[in-house]
C-alpha positions in Angstrom: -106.0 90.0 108.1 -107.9 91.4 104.8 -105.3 93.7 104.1 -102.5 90.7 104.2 -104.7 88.9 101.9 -104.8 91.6 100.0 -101.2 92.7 99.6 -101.2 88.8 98.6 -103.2 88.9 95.8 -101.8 91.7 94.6 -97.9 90.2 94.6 -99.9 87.4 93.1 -100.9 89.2 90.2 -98.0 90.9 89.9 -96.0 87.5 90.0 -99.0 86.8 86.8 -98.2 89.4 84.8 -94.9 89.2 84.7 -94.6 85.0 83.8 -96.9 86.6 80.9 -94.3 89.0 79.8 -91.3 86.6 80.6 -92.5 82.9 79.0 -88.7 82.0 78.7 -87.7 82.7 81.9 -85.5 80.5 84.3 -85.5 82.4 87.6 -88.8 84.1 89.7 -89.5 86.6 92.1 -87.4 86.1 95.4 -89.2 88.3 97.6 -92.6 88.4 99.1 -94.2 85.1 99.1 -92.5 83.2 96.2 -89.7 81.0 96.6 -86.8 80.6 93.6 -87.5 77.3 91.3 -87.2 76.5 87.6 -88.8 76.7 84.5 -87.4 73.9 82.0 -89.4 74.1 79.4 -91.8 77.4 77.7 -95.4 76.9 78.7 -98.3 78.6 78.2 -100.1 80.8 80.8 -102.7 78.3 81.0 -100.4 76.1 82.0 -98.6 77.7 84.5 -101.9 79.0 86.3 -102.4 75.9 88.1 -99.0 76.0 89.9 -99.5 79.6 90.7 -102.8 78.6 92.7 -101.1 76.1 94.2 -98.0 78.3 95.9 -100.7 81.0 96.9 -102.2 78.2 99.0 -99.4 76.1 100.2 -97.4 79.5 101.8 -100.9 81.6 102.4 -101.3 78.9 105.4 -98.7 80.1 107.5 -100.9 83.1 108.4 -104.0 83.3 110.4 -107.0 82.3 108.5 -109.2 85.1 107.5 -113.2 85.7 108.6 -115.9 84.6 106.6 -116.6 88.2 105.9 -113.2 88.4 103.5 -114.0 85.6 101.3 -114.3 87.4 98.5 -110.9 89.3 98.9 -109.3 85.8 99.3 -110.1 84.5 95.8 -107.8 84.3 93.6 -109.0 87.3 90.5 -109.5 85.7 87.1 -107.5 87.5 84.6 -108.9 87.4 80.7 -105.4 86.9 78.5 -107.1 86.7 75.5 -106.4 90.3 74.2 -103.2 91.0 75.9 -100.7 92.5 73.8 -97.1 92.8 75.5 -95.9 96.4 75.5 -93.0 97.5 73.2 -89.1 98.3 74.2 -88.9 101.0 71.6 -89.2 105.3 72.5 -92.1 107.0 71.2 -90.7 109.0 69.2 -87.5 109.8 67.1 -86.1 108.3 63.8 -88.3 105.5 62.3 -90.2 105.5 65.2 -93.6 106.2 63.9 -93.9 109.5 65.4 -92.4 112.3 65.1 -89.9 114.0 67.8 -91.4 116.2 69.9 -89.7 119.6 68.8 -91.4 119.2 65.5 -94.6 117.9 66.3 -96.1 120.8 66.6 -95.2 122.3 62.9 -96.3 119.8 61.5 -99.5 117.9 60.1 -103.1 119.3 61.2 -103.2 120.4 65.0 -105.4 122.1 67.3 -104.3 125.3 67.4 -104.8 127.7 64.1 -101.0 128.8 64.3 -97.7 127.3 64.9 -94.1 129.3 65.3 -91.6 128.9 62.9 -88.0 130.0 62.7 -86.9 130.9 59.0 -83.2 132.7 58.2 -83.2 135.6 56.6 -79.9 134.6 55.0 -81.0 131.5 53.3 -84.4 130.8 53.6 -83.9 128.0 55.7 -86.7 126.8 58.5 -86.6 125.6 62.0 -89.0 124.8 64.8 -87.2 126.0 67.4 -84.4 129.3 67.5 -80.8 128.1 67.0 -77.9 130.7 67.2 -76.4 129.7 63.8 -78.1 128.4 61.0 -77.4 125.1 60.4 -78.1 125.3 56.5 -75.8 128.6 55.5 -73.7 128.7 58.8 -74.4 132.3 59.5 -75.2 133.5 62.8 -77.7 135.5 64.2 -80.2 135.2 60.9 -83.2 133.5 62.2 -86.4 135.0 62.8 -89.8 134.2 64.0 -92.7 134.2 62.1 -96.2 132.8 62.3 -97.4 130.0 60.1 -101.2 129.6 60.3 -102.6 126.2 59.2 -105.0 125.1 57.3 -107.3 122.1 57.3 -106.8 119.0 55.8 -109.3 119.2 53.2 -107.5 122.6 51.9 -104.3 121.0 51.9 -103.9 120.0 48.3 -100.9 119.3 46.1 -100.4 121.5 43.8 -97.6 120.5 40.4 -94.8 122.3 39.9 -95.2 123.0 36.0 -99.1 122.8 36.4 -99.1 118.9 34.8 -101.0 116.0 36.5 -97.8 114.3 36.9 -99.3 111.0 35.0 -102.5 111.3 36.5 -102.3 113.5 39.8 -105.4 114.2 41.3 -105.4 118.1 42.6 -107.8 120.3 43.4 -109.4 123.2 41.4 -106.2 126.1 40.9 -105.7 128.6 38.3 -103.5 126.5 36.2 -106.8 124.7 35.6 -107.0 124.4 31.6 -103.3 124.5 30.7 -102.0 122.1 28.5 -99.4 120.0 30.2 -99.0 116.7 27.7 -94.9 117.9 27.4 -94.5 117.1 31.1 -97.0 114.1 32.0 -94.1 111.2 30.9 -90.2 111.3 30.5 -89.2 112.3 26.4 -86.2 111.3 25.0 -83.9 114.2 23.9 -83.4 113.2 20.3 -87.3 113.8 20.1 -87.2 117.4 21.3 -87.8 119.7 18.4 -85.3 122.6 19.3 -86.2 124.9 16.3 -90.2 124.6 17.1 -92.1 128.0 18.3 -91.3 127.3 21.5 -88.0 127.1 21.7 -87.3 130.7 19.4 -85.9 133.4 21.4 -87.5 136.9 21.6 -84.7 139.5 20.3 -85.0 142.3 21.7 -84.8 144.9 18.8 -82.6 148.1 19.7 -80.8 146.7 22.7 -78.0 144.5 21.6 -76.2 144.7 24.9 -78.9 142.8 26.7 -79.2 140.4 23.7 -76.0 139.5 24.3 -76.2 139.6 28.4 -79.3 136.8 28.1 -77.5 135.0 25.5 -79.5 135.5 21.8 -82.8 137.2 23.9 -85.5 136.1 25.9 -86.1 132.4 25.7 -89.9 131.6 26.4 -90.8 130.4 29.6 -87.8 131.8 31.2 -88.0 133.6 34.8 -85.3 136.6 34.7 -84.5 138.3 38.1 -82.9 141.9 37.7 -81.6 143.7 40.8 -79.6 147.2 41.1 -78.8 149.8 44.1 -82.1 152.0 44.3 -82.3 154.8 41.6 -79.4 152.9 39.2 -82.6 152.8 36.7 -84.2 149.2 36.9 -87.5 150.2 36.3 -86.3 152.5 33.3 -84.8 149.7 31.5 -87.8 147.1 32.2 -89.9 149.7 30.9 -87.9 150.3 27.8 -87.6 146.2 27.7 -91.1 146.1 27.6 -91.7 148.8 25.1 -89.4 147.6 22.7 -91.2 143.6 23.0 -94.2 145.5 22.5 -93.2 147.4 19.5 -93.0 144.0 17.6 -96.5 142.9 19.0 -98.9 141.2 16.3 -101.3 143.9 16.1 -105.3 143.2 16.0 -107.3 142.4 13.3 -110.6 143.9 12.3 -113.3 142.2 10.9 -112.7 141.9 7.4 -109.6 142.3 7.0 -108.0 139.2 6.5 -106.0 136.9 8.7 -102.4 137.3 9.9 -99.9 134.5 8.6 -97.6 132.8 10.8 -97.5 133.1 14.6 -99.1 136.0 17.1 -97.4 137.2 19.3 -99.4 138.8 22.5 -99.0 142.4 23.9 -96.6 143.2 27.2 -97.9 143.7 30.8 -96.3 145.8 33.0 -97.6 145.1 35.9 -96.4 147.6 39.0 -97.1 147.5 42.5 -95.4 150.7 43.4 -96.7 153.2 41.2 -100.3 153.9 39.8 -100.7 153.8 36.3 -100.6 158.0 35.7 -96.8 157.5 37.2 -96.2 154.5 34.7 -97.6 156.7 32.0 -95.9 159.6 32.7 -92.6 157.3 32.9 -93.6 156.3 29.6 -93.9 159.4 28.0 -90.2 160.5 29.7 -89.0 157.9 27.5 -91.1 158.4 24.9 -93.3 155.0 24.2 -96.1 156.3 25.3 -97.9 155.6 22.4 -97.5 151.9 22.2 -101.0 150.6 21.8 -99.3 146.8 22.6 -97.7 147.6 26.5 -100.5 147.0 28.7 -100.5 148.6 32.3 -101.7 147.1 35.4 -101.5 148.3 38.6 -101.8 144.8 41.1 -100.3 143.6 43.7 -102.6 140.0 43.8 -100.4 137.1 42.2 -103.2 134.8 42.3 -105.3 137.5 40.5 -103.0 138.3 37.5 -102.5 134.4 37.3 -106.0 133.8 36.8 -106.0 136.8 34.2 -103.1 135.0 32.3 -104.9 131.5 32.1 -107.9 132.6 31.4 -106.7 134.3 27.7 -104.6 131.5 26.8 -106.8 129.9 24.3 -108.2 133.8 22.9 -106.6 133.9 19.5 -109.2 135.1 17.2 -109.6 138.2 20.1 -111.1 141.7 18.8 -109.4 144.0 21.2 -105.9 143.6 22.4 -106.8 143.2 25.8 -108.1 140.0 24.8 -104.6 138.5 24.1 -102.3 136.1 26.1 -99.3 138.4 26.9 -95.8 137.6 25.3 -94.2 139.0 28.1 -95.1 140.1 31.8 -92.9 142.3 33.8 -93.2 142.6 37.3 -92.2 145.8 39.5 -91.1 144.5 42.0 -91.3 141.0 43.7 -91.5 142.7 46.9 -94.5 144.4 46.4 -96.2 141.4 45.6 -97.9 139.2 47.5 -100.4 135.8 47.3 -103.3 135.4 49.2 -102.6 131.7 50.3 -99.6 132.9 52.0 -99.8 134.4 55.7 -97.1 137.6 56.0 -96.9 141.3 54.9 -95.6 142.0 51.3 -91.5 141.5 51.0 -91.4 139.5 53.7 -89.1 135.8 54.1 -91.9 133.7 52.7 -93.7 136.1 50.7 -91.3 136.7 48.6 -90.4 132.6 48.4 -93.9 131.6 47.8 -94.6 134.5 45.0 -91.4 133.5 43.2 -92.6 129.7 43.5 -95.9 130.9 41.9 -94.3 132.8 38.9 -91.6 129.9 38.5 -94.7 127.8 38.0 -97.0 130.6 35.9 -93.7 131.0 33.3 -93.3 127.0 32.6 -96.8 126.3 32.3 -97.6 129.2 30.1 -94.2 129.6 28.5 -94.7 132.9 29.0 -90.8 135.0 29.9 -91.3 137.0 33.2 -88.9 139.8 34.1 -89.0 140.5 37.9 -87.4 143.5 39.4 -86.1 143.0 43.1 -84.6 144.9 45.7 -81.2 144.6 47.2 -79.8 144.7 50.1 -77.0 147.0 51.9 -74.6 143.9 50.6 -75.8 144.1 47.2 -77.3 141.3 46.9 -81.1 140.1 46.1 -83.6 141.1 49.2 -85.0 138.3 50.5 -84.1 133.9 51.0 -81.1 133.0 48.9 -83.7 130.3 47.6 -84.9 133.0 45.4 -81.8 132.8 42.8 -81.9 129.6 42.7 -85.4 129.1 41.6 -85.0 131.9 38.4 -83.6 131.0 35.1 -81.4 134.2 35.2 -80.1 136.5 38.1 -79.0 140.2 36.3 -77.7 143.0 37.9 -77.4 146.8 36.8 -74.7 148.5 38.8 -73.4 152.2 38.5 -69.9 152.7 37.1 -67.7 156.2 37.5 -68.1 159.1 39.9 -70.1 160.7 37.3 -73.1 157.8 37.6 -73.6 158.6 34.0 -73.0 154.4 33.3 -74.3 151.5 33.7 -73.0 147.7 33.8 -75.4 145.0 32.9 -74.1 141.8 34.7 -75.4 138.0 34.6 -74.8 136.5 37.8 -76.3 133.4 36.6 -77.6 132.7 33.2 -79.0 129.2 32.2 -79.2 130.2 28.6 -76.2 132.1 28.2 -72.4 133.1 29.7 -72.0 135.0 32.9 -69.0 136.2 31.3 -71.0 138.8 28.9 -72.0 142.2 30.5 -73.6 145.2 28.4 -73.2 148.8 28.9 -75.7 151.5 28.5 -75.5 155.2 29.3 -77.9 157.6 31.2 -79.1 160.6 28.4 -82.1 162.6 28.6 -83.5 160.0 31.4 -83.2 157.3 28.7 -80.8 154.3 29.3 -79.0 154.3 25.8 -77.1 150.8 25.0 -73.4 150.9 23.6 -72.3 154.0 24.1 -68.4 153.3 24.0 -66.6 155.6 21.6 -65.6 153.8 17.9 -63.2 156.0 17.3 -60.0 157.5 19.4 -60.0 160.8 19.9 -56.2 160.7 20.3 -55.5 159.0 16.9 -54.6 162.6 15.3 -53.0 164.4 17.8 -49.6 163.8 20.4 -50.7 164.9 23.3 -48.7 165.5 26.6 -49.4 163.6 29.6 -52.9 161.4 28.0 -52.3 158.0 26.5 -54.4 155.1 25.5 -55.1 152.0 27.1 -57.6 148.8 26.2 -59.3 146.8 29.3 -61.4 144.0 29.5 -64.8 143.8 31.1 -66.6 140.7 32.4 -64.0 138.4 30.2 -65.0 139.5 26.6 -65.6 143.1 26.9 -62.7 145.1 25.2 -63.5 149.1 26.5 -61.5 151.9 25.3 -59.4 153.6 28.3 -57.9 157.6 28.1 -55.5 157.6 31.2 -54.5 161.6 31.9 -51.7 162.0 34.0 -50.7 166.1 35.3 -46.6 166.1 36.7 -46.5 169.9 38.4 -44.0 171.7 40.8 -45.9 172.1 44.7 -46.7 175.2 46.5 -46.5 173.7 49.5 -43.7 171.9 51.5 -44.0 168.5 50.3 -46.0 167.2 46.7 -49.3 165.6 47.0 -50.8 162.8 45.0 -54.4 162.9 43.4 -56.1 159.8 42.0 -59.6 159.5 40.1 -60.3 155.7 38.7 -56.9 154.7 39.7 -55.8 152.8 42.8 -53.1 155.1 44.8 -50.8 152.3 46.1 -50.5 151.5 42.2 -49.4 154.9 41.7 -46.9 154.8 44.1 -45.5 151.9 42.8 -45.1 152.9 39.5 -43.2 155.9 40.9 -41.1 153.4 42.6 -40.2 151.7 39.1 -39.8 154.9 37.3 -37.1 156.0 39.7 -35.5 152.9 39.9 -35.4 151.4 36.4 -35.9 154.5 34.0 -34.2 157.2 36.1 -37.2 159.3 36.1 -37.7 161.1 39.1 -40.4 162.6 40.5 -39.8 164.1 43.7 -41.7 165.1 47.3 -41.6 168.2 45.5 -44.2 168.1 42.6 -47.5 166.9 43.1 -49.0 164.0 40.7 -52.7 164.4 39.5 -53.9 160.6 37.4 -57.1 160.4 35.9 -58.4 157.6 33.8 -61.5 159.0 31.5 -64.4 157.2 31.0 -65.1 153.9 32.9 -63.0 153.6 36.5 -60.5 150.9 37.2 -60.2 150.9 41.0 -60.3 146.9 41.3 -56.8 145.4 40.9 -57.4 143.6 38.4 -58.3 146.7 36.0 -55.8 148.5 37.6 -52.7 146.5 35.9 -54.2 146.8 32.4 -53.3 150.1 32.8 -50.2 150.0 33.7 -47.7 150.9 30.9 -50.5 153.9 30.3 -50.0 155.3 33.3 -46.0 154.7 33.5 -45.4 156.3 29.9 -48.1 159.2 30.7 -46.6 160.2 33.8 -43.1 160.4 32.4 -44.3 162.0 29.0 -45.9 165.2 31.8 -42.4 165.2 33.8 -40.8 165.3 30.6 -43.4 167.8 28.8 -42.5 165.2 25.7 -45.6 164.1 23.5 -47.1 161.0 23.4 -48.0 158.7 20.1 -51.5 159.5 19.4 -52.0 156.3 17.0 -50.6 153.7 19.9 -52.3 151.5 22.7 -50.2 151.0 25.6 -51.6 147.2 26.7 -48.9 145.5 29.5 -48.7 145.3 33.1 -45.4 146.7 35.1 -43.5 144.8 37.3 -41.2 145.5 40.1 -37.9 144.4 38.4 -39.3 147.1 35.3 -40.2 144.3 32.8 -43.4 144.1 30.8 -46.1 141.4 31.8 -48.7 140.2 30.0 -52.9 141.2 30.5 -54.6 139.2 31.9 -57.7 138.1 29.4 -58.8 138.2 26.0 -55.9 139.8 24.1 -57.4 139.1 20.6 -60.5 141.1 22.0 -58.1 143.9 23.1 -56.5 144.1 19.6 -59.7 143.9 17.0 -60.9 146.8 19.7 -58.1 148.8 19.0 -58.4 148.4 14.9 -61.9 149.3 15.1 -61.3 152.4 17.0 -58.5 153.7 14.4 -55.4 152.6 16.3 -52.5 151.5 14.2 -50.0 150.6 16.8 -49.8 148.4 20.1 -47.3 148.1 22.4 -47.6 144.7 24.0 -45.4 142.6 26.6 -43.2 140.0 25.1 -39.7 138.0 26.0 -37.8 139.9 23.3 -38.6 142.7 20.7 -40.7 141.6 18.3 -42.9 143.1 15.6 -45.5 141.5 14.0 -48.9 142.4 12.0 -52.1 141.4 13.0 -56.2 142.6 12.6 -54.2 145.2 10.5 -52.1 146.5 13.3 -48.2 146.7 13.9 -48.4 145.0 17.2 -45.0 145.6 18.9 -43.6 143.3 21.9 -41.2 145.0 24.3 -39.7 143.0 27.3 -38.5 145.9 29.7 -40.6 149.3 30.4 -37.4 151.6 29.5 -38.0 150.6 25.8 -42.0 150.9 25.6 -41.4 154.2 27.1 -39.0 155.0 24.1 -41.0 153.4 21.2 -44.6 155.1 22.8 -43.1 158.9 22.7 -42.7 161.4 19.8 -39.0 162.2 21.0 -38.1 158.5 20.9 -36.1 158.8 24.1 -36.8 158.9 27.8 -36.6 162.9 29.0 -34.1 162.1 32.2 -34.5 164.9 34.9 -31.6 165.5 37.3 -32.6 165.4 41.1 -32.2 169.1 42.0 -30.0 169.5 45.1 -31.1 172.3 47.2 -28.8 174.9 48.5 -28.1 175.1 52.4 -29.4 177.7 54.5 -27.6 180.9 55.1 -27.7 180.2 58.7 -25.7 177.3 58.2 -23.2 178.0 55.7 -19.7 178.9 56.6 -18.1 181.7 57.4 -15.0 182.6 55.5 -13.1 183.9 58.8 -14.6 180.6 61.1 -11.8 177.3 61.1 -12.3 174.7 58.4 -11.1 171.7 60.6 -9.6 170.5 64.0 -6.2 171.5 62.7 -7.0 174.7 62.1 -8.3 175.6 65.4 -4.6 173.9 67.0 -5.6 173.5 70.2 -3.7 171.4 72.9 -4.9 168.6 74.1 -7.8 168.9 76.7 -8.5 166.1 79.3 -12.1 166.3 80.0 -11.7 164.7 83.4 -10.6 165.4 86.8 -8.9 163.6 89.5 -11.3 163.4 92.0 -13.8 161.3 90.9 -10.9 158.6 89.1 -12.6 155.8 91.1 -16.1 156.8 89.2 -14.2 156.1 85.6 -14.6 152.5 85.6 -17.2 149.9 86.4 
């Protein structure tokens, strides 16, 4: 009987708890004890308790009445409601919430544990808790990798400013960017009070290298973070080390005592600060290139951010400084960002979020300071940057030196992105004596004098504004073998054959299976499509000029594209750039595409417009007509020919007629 009293008073409070819940209920518990009825109105649990006491007692009677030693189980509990607080329909977790979902809990905020997993892309930088198959930032597959992300405590987890201001009054804790002067960033400035020819704003020209000049846009611009990349050995380090030497060259130098002060601004020395070489194998670099005596470059062999950071802020305010040393730098170069490393930053050197978090730290060194930083980075097998695509987004300036010709003896400067200049601009330098020279194109053509067989002269267009001289060679010989070959060097080959095509067809020059066909383009190579039909009309009126043995026009550029039908198309770029090229080279005449034949003067050239290829081919050579070649018909073996005494025809042999048939199989004939 104590345990039906029991299993009583606990429907009971269970019947309790849930009027609690419900206050605006209409219908109760059907089962166990409690019969249906109504609620009309809301009441309050104080209320209610009464009637609740009352049902216990009217159906408890219908059972046998407990012993005396049960009373206390037969009372009804008294429940305190005072502090109840009904529970909450919403989840626990997910999106406003309160609380975080459970697959990013553990990244986040201080835990237990002195290390959490993270998943970051090695395409994009991107970062996830948990391993996915495709990133859902870039969409490439296969690209994220696991790396361990040890926390820190609370008290170390400080914000830190982007440009090293308070952000109107941010609290942060003790950095190196402690000391800086910030006022510029601390509240918004309108742009008509933004002095744009103060000290801060002048550019740093580079003096000597007018090809990066132009590539950054007018020079360095202060506070600017520069990224250059290249293939390994295509001489990055060489031409940050000249970069620097030549900066340093127009260093303020120091001041004795006594001697006076130096008017207007000072500028600093250069750092060159290297992670992958000691400072004899800078030196001896140096002396290779022959600025080893620069008393201004400063050498520093570190691989600690955080320490040549705190070197940096620490001279800012030195200008009255006896020894150069003592001097804020007016430029730092780094060599390379993926030797470098920061010591807040779990992670070898050059890894995902080294390499993030050092470029973030120099991105934040170069504002405050407005000091320019040049860093030199690696590339990948793809050619671009090593490490999170984040990287080229954070720099001011992404360049790239690339190797051009078979010979490797050039170099293309290119501006992938420039926020101070075009993209459009690219600079060429030349490898002599270990020594990256800049502009080393030709000013003058060494055709101008002289008609030469089989070499004409052709004008193409680099990064959109570059005008480069072209000498396209072409060689037209009789084989030694059974069929002709075909030899290109800086020229695509199905753009030879197709010019072959158009000779044949249009200009009745005919070069056979039996000659073999040797093109070379001097200089620079054109084996992108694009270079490839500026040189066009070169290439058509040099092979036929070889075939021919027929002298070409030494003082005439050959600047149109062929097409299929044998007209004349025009280039595609600057064409103005093209034409004050060719003046300053010594050309006097350009054959050019146009509708009809035209002849005009202009940047003190006879520029000529042709519409068909037959008549550019007539105007470019010395003869002044196309040399037309005969295909040579071959004689027939001696094994085949005919004898005199064997029949010429079926007449002659007069033979009856013959039925190739018999009678036997006559049913077989037909089907």
């Amino acid at each position: 009987m104590g345990r039906i009293m029991n299993w009583q008073t606990l429907t009971l409070s269970l019947s309790l708890v849930y009027f609690v819940h419900m206050p605006s209920c209409h219908n109760s518990f059907v089962n166990g004890f409690i019969r249906p009825f109504s609620i009309q109105r809301t009441v309050s649990f104080q209320e209610r308790l009464p009637g609740l006491i009352k049902y216990r007692a009217k159906y408890s009677s219908d059972f046998e009445e407990d012993d005396d030693d049960d009373d206390d189980d037969d009372d009804v509990p008294e429940v305190d409601v005072s502090n109840f607080r009904p529970p909450t329909t919403t989840a626990s977790f997910g999106f406003n919430r309160g609380r975080s979902s459970p697959s990013t809990r553990k990244a986040m905020g201080v835990s237990g544990k002195s290390a959490a997993k993270v998943f970051v892309c090695t395409n994009c930088g991107a970062e996830s808790v948990q391993w996915r198959g495709k990133c859902p930032t870039c969409q490439e597959w296969n690209t994220l990798q696991e790396f361990v992300v040890h926390r820190s405590s609370a008290s170390n987890n400080k914000l830190k400013p982007i440009f090293g201001g308070g952000g109107g009054g941010m609290n942060r804790g003790s950095t190196w960017l402690d000391g800086i002067d910030d006022d510029n960033y601390e509240r918004p400035t309108s742009i008509d009070n933004i002095d744009m020819n103060a000290d801060d704003f002048r550019r740093l020209v580079i003096p000597g290298d007018d090809e990066l000049n132009n590539v950054l846009g007018g020079g360095l611009v202060k506070g600017s973070l520069i990224l250059l990349g290249g293939d390994p050995g295509v001489g990055k380090s060489t031409l940050a080390l000249q970069l620097a030497a030549q900066i340093a060259s127009t260093s303020t130098p120091v001041v004795g005592v006594g001697m006076g002060e130096i008017p207007g601004a000072i500028q600093g020395p250069v750092w060159y600060v290297s992670g992958e070489e000691t400072l004899q194998q800078i030196a001896s670099r140096a002396q290779r290139l022959k600025v080893d005596s620069l008393s201004q470059l400063l050498l520093l062999a570190e691989t600690s951010l955080e320490r040549v950071a705190s070197q940096v802020v620490s001279l800012l305010d030195n200008q009255n400084a006896e020894h150069v040393e003592q001097y804020p730098p007016s430029l730092i170069v780094f060599d390379s960002i993926q030797t470098m490393m920061s010591e807040d930053v779990p992670g070898s050197p050059g890894g995902i979020t080294q390499v993030r978090e050092c470029m973030a730290l120099l991105l934040r060194l170069a504002k405050s300071t407005k000091i320019p930083i040049i860093c030199i980075g690696h590339v990948t097998k793809a050619g671009d940057v090593a490490g999170p695509r984040m990287v080229e987004h954070m720099v001011d300036a992404v360049l790239y030196l690339q190797s051009s010709g078979d010979d490797g003896s050039f170099r293309w400067l290119r501006a992938a992105k420039n926020r101070f200049g075009s993209c459009q601009v690219v600079g060429l330098y030349e490898f002599q004596n270990g020594r990256l020279l800049p502009n080393p194109e030709l000013h003058e053509n060494p055709l101008k004098e002289d008609d030469v067989e089989g070499a004409a002269t052709a004008i193409t267009v680099e990064g959109g504004s570059r005008a480069m001289l072209q000498e396209v060679q072409a060689l037209v010989t009789p084989t030694t073998a059974s069929f002709g070959k075909k030899t290109v060097d800086g020229f695509p080959y199905s753009r030879l054959n197709l010019l072959l095509g158009v000779l044949q067809k249009h200009c009745n020059v005919y070069i056979g299976k039996t000659k073999d066909v040797y093109i070379n383009v001097v200089g620079t190579s054109a084996k992108n499509s694009k270079t490839a039909h500026d040189l066009d009309l070169a290439v058509a009126i040099a092979l036929t000029s070889s075939n021919g043995s027929v002298s070409i026009r030494g003082d005439t550029a050959f600047l149109a594209q062929v097409g299929l039908l044998g007209e004349l198309r025009g280039l595609n770029g600057e064409m103005e750039a093209r034409l004050i090229q060719a003046a300053r080279t010594g050309i006097s005449r350009v054959i050019v595409a146009g509708r009809k034949y035209k002849v005009s003067r202009k940047f003190d050239l006879e520029v000529i417009e042709c519409p068909t290829l037959r008549q550019a081919l007539e105007l470019g050579l010395t003869s002044g007509k196309i040399p037309i070649r005969q295909k040579l018909k071959r004689k027939a073996p001696a094994s085949k020919r005919s004898s005199s005494n064997e029949p010429k025809s079926m007449q002659e042999l007069d033979l009856d007629d013959v039925i190739l048939d018999d009678e036997e199989d006559d049913e077989n004939d037909y089907i």
